[in-house]
C-alpha positions in Angstrom: -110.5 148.6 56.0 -108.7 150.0 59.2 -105.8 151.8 58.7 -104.1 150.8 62.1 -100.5 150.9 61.9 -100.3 148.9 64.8 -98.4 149.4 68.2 -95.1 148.2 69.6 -94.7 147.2 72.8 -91.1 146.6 75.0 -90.8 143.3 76.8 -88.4 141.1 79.0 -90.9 137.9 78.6 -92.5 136.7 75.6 -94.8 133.3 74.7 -92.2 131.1 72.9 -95.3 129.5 71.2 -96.8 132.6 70.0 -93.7 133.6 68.9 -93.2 130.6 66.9 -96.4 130.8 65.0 -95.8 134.0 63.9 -92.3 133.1 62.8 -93.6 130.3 60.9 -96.4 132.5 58.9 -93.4 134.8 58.0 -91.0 132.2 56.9 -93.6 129.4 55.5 -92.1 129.6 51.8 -88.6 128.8 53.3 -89.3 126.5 56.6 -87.9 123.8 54.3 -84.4 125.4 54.6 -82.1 124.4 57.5 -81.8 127.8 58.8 -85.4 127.7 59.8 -85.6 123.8 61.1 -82.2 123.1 62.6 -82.3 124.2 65.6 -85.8 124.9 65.4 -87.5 127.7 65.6 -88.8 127.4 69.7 -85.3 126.6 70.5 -83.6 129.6 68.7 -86.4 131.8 70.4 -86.2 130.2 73.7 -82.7 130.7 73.7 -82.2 134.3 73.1 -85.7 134.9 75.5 -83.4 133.2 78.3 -80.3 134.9 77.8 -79.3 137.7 80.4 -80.1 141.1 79.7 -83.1 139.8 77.2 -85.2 142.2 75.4 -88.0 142.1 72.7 -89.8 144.6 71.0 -93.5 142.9 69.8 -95.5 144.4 66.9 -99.3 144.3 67.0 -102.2 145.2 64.6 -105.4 145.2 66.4 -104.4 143.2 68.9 -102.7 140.4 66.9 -98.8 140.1 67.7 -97.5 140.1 64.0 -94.0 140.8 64.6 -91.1 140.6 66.7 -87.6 142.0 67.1 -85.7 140.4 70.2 -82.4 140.4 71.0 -80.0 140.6 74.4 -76.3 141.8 75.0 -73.1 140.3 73.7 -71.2 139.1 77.0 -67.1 139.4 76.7 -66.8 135.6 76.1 -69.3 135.5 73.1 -69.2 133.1 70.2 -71.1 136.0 68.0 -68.3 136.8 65.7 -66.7 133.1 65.5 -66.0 131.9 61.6 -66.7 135.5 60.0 -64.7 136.4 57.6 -63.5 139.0 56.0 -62.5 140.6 59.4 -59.9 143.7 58.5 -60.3 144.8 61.8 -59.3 142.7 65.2 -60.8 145.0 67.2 -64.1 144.8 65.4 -64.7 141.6 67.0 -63.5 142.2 70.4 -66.4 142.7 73.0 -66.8 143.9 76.7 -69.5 144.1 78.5 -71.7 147.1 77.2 -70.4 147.2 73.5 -72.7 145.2 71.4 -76.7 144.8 71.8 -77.1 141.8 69.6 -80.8 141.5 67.7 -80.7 137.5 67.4 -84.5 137.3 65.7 -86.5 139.8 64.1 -89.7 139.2 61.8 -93.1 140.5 60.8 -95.7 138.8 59.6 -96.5 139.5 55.8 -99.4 141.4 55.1 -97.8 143.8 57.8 -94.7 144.2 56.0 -94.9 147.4 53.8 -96.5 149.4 57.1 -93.1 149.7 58.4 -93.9 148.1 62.1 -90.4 145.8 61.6 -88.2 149.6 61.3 -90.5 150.5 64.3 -90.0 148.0 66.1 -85.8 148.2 66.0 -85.8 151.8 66.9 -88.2 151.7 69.7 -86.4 148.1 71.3 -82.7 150.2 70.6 -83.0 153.6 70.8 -83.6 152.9 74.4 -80.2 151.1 74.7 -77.4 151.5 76.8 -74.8 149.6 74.6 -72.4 151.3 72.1 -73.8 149.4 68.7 -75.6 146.8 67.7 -75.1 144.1 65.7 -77.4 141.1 63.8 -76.8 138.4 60.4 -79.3 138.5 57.5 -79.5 135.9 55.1 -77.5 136.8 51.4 -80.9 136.2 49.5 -83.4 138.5 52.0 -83.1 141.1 50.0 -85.9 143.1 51.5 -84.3 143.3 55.0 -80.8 143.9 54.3 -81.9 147.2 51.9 -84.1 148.2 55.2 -81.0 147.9 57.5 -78.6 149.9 54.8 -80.9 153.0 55.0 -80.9 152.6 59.0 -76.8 153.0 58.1 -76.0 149.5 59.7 -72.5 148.7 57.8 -71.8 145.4 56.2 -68.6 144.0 58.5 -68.4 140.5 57.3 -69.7 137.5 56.5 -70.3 134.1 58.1 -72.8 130.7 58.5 -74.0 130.7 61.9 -74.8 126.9 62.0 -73.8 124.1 59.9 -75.8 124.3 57.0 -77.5 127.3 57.5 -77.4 130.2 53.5 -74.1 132.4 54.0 -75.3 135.8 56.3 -73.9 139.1 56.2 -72.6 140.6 59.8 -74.0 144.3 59.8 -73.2 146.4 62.7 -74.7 150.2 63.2 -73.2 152.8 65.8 -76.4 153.1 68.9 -78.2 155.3 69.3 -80.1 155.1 66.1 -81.1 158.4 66.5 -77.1 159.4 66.7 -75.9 160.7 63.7 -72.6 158.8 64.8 
């Protein structure tokens, strides 16, 4: 059996289908939930693929994309921060342009998921960025993830449901670079 960790690659375009099949791999015990049908899942992607200043980091293992982590800038006007709670601090939700790289999806697929491509992934897509932090919602109940993000330092801000229906999420934010020891 290879050992390949796989490679990560930094991207402006990305297969929406491809994509998709991979998220639905990752997500198959949960598809049934509205966060993963409503919008659905090619929208979502296609959305944050066509917003400006788009970026994606793409995991693959011997030449299979397994993973993704994409994500684009916060613009001044956003709707990012709208309905969280908990907020102590106005000015935590106040953007200009340059403040806040948000990661809008991020998966791997399964039986990559203890080779640590996803925490890859996010530091190759951010350490190149120019923004001042970053910022992204994980689901109460994925455990997995948010203990991953709390030893990257991200810091829990808030929470919020960012469509109707969708499990409460927490709002973490984390100080860029990640190699900063800000």
């Amino acid at each position: 059996m290879s050992e390949n960790r796989g490679s990560v690659v930094l991207t402006e375009k990305v297969d929406i289908d491809e994509l998709a099949a991979v998220y639905r791999r990752v997500h198959a015990a949960d598809l049934h939930l509205t966060d993963h049908s409503d919008p659905s899942v090619e929208d979502r992607l296609r959305w944050t693929a066509e917003a400006p200043g788009f970026q994606a980091a793409l995991g693959y293992v011997d030449g299979e994309l397994v993973g993704s982590v994409m994500g684009c800038p916060l613009p001044p006007e956003t709707l990012w921060w709208r309905d969280m709670t908990d907020v102590n601090d106005p000015d935590l939700v106040a953007e200009w342009d340059g403040r806040t790289f948000a990661i809008c999806e991020a998966f791997v697929d399964p039986a990559q998921q203890r080779h640590r491509l996803g925490v890859r992934m996010v530091a190759e897509l951010l350490d190149q960025r120019k923004e001042e932090r970053v910022s992204l919602a994980v689901a109460e109940t994925n455990t997995r993830v948010w203990h991953a993000l709390q030893r990257l330092r991200f810091e829990h801000v808030g929470d919020l449901i960012p469509f109707p229906g969708w499990r409460p999420h927490r709002m973490l934010v984390r100080a860029l670079p990640l190699s900063s020891s800000r």
